[in-house]
CHARMM internal coordinates of N, CA and C (Angstrom, degrees):
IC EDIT
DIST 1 N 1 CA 1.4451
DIST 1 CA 1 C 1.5198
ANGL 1 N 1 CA 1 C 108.35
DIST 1 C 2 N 1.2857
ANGL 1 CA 1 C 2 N 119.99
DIHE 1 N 1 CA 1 C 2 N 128.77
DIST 2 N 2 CA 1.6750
ANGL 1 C 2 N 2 CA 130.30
DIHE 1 CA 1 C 2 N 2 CA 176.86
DIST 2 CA 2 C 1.6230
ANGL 2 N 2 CA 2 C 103.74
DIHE 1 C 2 N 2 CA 2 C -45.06
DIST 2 C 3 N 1.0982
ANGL 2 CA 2 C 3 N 107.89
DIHE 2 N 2 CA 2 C 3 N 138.78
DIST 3 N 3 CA 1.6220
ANGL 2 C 3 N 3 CA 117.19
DIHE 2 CA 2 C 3 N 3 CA 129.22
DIST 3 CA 3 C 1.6724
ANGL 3 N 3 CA 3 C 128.72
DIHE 2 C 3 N 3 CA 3 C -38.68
DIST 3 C 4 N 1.3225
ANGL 3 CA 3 C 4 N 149.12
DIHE 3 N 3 CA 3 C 4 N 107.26
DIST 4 N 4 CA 1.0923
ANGL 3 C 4 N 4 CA 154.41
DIHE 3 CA 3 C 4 N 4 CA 145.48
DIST 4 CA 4 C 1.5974
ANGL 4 N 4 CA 4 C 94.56
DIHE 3 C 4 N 4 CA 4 C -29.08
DIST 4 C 5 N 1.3549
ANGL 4 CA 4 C 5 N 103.58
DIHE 4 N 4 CA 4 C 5 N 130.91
DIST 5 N 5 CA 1.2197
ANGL 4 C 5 N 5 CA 118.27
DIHE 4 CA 4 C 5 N 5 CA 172.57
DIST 5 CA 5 C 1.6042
ANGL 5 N 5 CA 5 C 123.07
DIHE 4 C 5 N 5 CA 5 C -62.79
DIST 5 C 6 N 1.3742
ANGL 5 CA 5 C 6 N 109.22
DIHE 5 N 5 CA 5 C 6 N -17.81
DIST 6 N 6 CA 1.4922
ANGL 5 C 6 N 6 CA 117.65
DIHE 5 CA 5 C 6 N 6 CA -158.03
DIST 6 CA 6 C 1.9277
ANGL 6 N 6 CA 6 C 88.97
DIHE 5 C 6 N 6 CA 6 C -103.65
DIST 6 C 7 N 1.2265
ANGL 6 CA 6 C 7 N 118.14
DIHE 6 N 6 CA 6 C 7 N 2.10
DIST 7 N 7 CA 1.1677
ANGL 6 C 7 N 7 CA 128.57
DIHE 6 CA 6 C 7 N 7 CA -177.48
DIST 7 CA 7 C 1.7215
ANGL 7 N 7 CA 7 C 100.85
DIHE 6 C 7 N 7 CA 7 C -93.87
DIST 7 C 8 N 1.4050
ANGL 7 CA 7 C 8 N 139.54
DIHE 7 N 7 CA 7 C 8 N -49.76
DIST 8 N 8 CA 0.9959
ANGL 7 C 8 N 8 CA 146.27
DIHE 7 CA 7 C 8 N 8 CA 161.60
DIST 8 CA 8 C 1.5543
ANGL 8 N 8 CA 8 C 117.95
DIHE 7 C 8 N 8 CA 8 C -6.68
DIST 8 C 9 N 1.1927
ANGL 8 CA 8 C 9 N 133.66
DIHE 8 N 8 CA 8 C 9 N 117.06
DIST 9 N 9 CA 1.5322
ANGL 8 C 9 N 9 CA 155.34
DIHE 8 CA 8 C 9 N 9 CA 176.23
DIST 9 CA 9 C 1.4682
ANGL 9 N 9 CA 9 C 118.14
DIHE 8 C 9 N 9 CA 9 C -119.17
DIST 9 C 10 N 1.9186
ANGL 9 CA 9 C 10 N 88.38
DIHE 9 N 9 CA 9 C 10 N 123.19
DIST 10 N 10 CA 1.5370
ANGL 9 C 10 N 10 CA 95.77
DIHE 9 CA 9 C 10 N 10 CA -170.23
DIST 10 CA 10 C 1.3844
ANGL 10 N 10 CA 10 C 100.72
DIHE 9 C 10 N 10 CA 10 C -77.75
DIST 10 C 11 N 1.7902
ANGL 10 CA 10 C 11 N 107.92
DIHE 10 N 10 CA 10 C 11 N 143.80
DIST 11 N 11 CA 1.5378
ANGL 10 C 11 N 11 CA 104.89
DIHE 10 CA 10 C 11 N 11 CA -178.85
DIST 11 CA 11 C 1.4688
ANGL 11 N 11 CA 11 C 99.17
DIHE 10 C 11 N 11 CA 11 C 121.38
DIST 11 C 12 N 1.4280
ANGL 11 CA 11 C 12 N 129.27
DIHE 11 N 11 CA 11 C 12 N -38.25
DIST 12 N 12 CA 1.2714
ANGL 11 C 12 N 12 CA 135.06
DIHE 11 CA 11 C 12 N 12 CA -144.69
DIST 12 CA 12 C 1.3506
ANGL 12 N 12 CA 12 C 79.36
DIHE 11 C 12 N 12 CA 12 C -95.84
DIST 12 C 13 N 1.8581
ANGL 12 CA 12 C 13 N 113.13
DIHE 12 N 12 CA 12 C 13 N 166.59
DIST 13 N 13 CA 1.6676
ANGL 12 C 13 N 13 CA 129.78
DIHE 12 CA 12 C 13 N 13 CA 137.78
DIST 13 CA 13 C 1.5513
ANGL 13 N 13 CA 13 C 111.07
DIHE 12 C 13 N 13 CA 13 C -92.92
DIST 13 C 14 N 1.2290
ANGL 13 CA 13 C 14 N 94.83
DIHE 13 N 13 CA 13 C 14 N 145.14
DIST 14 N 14 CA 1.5165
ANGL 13 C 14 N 14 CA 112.64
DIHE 13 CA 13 C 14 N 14 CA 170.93
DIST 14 CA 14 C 1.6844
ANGL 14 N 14 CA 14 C 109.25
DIHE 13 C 14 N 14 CA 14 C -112.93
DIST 14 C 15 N 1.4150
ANGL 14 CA 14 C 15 N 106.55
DIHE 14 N 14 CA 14 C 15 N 150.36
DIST 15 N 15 CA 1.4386
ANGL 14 C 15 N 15 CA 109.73
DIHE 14 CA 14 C 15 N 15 CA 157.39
DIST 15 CA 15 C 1.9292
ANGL 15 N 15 CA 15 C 115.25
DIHE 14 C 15 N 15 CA 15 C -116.69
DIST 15 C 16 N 1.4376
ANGL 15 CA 15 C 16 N 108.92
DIHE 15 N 15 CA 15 C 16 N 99.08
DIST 16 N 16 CA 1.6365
ANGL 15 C 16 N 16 CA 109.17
DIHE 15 CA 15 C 16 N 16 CA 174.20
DIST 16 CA 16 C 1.4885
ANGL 16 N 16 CA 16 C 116.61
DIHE 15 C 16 N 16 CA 16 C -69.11
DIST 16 C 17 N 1.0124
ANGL 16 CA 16 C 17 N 135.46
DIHE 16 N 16 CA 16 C 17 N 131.96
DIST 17 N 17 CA 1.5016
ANGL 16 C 17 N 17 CA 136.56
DIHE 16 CA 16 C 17 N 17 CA 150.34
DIST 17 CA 17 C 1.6325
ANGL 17 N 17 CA 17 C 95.63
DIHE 16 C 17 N 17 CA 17 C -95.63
DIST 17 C 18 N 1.5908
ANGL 17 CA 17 C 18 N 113.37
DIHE 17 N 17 CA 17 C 18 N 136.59
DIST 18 N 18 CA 1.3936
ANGL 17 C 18 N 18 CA 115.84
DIHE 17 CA 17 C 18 N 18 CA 159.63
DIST 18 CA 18 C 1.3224
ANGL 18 N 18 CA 18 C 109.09
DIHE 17 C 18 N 18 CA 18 C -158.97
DIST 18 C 19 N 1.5906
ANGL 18 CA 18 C 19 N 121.67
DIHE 18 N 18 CA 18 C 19 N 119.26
DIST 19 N 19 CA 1.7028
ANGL 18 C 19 N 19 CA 115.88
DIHE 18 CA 18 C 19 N 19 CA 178.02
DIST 19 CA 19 C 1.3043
ANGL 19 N 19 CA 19 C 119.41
DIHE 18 C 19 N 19 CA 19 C 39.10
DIST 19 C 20 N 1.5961
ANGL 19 CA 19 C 20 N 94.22
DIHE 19 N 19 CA 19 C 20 N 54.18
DIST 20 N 20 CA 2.0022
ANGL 19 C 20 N 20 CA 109.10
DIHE 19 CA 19 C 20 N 20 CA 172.38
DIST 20 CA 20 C 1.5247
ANGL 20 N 20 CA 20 C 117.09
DIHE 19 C 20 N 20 CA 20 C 67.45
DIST 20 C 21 N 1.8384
ANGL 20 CA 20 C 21 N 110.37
DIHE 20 N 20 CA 20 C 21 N 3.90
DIST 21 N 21 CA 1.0765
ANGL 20 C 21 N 21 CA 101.02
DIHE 20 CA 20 C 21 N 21 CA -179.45
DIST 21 CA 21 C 2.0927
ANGL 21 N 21 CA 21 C 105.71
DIHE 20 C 21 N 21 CA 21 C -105.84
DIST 21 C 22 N 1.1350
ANGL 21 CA 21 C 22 N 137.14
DIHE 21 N 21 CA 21 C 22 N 128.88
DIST 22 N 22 CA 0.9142
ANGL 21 C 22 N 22 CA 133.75
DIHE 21 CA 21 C 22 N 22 CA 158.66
DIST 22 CA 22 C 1.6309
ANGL 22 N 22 CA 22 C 140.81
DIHE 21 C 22 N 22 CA 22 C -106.67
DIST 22 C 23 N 1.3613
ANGL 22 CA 22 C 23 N 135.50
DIHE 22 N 22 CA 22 C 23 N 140.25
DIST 23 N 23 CA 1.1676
ANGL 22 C 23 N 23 CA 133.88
DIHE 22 CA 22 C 23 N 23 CA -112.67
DIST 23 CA 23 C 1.4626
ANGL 23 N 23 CA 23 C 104.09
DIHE 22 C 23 N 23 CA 23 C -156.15
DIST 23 C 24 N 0.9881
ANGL 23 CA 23 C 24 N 127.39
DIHE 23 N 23 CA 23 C 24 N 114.82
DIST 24 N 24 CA 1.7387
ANGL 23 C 24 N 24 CA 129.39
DIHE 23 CA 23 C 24 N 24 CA -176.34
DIST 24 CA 24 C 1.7095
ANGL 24 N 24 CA 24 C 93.08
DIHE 23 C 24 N 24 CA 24 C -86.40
DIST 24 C 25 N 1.0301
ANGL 24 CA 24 C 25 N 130.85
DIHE 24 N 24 CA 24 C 25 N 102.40
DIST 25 N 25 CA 1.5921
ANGL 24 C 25 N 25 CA 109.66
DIHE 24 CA 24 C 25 N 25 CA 169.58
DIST 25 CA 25 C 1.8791
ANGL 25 N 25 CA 25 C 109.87
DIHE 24 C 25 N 25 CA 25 C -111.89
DIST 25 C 26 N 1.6474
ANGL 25 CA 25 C 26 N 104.02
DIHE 25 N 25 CA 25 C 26 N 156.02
DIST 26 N 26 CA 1.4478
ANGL 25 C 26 N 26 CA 104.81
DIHE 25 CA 25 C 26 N 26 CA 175.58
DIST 26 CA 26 C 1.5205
ANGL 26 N 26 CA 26 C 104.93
DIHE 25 C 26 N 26 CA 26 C -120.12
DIST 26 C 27 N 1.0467
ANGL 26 CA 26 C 27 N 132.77
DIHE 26 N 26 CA 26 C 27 N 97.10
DIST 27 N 27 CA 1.8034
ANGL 26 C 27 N 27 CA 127.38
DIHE 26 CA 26 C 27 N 27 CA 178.39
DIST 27 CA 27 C 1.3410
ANGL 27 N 27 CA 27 C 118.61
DIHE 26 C 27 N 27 CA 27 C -36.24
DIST 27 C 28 N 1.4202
ANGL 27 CA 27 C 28 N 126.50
DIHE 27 N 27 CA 27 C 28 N 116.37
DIST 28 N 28 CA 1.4530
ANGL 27 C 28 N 28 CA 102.02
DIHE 27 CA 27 C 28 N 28 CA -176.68
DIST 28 CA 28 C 1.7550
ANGL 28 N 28 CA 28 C 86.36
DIHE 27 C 28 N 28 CA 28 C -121.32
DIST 28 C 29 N 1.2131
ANGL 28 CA 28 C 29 N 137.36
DIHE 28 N 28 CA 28 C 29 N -23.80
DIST 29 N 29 CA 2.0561
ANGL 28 C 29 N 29 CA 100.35
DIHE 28 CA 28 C 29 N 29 CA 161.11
DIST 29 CA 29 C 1.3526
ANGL 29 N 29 CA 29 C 97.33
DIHE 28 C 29 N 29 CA 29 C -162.01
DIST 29 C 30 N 1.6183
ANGL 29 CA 29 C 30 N 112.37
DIHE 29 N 29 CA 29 C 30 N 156.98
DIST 30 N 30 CA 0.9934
ANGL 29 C 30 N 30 CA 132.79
DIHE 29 CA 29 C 30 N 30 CA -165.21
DIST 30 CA 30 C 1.7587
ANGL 30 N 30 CA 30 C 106.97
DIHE 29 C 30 N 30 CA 30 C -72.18
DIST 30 C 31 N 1.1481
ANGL 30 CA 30 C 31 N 137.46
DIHE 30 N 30 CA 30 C 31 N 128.23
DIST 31 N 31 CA 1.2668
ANGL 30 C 31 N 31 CA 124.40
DIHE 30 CA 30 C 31 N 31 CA 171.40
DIST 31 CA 31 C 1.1629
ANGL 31 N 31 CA 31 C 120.62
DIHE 30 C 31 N 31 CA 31 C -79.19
DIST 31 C 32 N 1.4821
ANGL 31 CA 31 C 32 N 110.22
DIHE 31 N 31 CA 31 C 32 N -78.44
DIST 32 N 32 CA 1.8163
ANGL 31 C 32 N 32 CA 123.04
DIHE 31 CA 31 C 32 N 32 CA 175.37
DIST 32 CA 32 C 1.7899
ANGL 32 N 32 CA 32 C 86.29
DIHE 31 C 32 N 32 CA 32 C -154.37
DIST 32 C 33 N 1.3424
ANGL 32 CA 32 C 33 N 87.04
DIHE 32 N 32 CA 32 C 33 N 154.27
DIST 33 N 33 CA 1.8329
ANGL 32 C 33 N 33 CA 110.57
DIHE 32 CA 32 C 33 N 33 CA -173.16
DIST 33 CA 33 C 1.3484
ANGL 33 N 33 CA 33 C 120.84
DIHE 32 C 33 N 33 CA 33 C 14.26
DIST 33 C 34 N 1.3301
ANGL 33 CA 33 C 34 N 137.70
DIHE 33 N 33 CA 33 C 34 N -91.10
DIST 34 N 34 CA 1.2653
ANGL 33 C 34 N 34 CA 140.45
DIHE 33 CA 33 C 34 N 34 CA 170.51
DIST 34 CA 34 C 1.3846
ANGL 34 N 34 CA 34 C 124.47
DIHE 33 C 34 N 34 CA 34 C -69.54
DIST 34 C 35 N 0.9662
ANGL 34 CA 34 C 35 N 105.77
DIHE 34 N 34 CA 34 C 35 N -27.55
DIST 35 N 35 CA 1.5918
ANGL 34 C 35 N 35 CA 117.64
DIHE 34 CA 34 C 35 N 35 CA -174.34
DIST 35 CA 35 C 1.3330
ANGL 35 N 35 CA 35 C 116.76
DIHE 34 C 35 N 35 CA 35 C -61.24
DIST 35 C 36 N 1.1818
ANGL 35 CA 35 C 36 N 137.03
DIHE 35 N 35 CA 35 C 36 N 155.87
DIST 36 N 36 CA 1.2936
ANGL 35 C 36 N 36 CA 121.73
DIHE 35 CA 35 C 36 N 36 CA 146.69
DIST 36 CA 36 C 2.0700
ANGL 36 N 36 CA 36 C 90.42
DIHE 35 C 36 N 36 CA 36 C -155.36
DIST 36 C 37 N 1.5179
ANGL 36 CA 36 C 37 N 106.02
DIHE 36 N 36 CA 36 C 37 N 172.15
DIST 37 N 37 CA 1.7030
ANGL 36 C 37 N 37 CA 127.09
DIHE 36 CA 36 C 37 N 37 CA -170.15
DIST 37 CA 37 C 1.6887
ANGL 37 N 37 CA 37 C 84.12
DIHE 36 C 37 N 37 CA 37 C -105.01
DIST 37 C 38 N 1.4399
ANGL 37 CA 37 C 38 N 96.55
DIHE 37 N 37 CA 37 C 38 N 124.19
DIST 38 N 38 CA 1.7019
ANGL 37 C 38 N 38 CA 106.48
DIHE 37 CA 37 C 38 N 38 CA 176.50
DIST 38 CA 38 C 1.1315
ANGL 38 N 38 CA 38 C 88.06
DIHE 37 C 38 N 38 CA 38 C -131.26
DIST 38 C 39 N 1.5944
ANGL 38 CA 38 C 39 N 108.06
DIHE 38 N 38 CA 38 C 39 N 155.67
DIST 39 N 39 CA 1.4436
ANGL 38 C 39 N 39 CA 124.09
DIHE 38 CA 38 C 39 N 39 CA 149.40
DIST 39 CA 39 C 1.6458
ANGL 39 N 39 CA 39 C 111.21
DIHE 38 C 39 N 39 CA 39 C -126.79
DIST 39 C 40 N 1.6764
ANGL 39 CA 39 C 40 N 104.43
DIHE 39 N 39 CA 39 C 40 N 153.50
DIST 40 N 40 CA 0.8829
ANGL 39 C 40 N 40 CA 140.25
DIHE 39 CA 39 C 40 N 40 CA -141.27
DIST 40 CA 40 C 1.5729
ANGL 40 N 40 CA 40 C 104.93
DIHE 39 C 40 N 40 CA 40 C -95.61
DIST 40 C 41 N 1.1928
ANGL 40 CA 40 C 41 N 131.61
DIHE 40 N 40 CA 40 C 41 N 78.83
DIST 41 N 41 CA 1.5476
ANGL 40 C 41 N 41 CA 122.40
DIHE 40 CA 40 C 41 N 41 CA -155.63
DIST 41 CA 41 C 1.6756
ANGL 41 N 41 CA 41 C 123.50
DIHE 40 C 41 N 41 CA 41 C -81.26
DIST 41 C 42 N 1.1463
ANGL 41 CA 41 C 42 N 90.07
DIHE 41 N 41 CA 41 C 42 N 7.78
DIST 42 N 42 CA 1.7656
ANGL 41 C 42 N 42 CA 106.82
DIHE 41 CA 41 C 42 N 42 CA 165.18
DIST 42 CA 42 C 1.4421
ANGL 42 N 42 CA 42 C 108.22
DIHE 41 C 42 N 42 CA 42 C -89.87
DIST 42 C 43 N 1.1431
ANGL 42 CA 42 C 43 N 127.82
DIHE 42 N 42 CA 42 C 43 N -42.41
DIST 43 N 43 CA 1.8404
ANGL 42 C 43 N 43 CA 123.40
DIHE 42 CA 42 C 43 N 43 CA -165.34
DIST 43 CA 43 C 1.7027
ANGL 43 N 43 CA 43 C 86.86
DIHE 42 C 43 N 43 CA 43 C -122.96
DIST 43 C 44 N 1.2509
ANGL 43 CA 43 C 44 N 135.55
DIHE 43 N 43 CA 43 C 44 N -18.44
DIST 44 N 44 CA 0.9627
ANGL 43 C 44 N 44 CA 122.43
DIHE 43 CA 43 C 44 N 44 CA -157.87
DIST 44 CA 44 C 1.8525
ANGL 44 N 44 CA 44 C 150.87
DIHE 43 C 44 N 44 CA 44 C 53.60
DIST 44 C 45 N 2.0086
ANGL 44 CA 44 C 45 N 99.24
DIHE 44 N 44 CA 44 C 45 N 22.59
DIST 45 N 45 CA 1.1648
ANGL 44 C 45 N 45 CA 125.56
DIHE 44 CA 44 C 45 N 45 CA 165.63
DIST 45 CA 45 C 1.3443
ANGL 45 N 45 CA 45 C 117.87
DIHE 44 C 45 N 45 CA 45 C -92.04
DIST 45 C 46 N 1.3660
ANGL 45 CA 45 C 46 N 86.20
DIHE 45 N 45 CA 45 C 46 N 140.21
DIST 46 N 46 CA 1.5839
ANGL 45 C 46 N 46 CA 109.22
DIHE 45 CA 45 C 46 N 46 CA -168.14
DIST 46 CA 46 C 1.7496
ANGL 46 N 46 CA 46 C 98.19
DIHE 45 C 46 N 46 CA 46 C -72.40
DIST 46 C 47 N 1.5708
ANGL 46 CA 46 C 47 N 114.90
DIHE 46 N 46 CA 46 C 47 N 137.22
DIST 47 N 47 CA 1.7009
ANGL 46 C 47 N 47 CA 113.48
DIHE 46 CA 46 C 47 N 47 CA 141.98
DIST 47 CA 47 C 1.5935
ANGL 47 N 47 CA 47 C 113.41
DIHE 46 C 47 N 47 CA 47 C -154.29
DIST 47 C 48 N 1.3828
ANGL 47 CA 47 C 48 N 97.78
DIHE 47 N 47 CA 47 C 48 N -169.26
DIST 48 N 48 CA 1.4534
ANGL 47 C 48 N 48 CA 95.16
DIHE 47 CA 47 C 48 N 48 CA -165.24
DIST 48 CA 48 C 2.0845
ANGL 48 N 48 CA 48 C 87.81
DIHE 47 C 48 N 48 CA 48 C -93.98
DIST 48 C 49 N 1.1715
ANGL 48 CA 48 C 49 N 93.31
DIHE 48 N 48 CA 48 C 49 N -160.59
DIST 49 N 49 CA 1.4413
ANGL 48 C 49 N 49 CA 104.83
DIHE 48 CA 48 C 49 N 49 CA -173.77
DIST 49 CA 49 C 1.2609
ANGL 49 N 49 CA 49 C 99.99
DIHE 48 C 49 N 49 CA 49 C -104.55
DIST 49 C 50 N 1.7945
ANGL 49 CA 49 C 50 N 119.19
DIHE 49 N 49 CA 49 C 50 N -36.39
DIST 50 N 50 CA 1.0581
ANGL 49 C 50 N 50 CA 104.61
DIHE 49 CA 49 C 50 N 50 CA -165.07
DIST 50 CA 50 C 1.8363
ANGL 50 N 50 CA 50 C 101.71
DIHE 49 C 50 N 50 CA 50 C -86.08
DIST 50 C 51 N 1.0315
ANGL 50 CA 50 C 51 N 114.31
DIHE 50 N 50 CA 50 C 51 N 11.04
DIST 51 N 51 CA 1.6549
ANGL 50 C 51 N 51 CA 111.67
DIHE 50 CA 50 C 51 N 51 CA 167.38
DIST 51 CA 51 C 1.5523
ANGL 51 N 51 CA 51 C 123.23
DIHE 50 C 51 N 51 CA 51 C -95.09
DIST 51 C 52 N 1.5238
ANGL 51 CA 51 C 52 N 97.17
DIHE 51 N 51 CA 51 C 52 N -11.60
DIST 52 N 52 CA 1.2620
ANGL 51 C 52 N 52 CA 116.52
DIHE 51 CA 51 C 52 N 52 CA 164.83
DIST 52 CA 52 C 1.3638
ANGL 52 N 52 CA 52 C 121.63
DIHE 51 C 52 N 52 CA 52 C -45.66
DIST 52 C 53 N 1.7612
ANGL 52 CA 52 C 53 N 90.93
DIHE 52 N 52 CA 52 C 53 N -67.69
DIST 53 N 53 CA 1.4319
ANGL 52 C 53 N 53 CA 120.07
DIHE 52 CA 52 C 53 N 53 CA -158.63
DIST 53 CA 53 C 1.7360
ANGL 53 N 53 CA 53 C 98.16
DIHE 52 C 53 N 53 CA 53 C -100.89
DIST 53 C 54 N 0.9665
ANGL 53 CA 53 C 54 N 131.75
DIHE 53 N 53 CA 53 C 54 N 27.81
DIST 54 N 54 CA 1.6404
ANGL 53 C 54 N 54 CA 129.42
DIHE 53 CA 53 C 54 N 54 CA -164.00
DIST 54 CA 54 C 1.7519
ANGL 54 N 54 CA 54 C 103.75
DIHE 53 C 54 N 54 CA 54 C -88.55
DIST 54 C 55 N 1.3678
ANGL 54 CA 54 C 55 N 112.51
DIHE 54 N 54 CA 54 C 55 N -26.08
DIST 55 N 55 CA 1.8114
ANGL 54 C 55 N 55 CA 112.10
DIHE 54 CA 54 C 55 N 55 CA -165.32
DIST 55 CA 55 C 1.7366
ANGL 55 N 55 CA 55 C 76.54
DIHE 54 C 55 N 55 CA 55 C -97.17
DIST 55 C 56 N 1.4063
ANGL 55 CA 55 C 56 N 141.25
DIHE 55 N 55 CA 55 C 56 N 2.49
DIST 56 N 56 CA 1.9371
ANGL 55 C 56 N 56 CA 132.27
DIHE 55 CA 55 C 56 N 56 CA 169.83
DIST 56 CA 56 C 1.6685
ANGL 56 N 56 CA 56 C 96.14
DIHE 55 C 56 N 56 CA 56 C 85.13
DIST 56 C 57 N 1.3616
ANGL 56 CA 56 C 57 N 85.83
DIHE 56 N 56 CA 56 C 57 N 170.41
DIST 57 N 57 CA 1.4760
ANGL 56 C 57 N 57 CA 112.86
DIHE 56 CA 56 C 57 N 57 CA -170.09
DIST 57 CA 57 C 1.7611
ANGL 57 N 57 CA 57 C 108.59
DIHE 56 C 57 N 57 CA 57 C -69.50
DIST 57 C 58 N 1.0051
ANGL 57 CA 57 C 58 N 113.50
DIHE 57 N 57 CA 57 C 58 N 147.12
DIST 58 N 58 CA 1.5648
ANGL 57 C 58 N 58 CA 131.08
DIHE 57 CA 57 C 58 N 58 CA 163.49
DIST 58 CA 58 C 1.6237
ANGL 58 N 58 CA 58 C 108.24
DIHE 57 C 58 N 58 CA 58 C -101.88
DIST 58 C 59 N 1.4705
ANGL 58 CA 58 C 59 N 96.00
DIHE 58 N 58 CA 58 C 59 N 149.71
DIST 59 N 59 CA 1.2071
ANGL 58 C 59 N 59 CA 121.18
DIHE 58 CA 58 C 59 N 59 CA 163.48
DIST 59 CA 59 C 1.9239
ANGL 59 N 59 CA 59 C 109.84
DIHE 58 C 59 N 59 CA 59 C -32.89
DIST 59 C 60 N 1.3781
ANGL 59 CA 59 C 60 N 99.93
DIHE 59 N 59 CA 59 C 60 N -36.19
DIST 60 N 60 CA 1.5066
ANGL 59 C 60 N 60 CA 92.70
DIHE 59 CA 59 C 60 N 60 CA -172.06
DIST 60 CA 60 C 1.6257
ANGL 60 N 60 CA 60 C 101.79
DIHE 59 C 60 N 60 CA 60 C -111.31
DIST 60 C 61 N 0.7299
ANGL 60 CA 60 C 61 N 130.00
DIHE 60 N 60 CA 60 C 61 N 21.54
DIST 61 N 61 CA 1.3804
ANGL 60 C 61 N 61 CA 142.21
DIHE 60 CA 60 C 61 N 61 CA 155.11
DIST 61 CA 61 C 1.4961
ANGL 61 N 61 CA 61 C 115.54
DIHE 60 C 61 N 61 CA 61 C -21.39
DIST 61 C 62 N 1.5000
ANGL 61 CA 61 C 62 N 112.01
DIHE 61 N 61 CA 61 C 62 N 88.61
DIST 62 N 62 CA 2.0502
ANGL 61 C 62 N 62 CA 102.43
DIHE 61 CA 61 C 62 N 62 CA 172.09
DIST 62 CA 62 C 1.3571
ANGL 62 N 62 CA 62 C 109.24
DIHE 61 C 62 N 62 CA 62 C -135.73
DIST 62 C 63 N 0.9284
ANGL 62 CA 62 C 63 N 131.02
DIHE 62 N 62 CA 62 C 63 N 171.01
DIST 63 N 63 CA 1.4772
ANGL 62 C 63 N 63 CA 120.03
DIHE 62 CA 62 C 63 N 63 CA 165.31
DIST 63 CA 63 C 2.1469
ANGL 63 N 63 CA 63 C 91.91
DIHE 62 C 63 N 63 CA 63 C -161.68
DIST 63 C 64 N 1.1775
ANGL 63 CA 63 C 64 N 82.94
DIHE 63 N 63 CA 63 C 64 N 126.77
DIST 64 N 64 CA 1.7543
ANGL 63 C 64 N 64 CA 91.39
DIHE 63 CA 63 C 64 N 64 CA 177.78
DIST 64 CA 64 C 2.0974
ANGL 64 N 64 CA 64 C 112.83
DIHE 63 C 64 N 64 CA 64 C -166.97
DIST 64 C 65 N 1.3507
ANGL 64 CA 64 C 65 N 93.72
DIHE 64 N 64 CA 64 C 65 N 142.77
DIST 65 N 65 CA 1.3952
ANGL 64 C 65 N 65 CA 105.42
DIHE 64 CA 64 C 65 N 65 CA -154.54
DIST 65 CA 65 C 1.0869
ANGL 65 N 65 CA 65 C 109.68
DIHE 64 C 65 N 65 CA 65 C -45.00
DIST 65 C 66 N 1.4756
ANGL 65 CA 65 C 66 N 121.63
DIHE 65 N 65 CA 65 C 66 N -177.48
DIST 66 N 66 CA 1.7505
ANGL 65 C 66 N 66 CA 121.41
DIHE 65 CA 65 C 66 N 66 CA -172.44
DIST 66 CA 66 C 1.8327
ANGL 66 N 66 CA 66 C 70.45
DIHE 65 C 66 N 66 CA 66 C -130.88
DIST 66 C 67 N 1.6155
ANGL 66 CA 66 C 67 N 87.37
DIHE 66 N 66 CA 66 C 67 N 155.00
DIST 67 N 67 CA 1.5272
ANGL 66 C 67 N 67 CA 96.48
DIHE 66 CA 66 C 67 N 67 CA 154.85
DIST 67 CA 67 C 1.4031
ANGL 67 N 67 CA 67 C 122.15
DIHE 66 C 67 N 67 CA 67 C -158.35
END
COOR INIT
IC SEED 1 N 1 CA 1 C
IC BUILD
């Protein structure tokens, strides 16, 4: 079961699954409500979340912490 987005902590790694694409992310700051500025610790490009998630959720849709 996903993480709630509003659950998300800057500082933390995340692991996204979304529409076959998967995603090491590290939060680095909260913007406004849902949002937050992640970077990408495989290529090391910065995006937001909501550009992540902008084409919506897939069937395989998870996102839950790495540790």
């Amino acid at each position: 079961m996903p993480i709630a987005l509003d659950n998300l902590r800057v500082g933390r790694r995340y692991l996204l699954i979304n529409q076959g694409e998967v995603r090491q992310l590290e939060i680095m700051a909260r913007l406004n409500g849902d949002n937050f500025k992640v970077k990408d610790l495989d290529t090391l490009e910065l995006y937001t979340i909501e550009e992540l998630l902008r084409w919506g959720k897939g069937k395989d849709y998870d996102i839950e912490e790495l540790r």
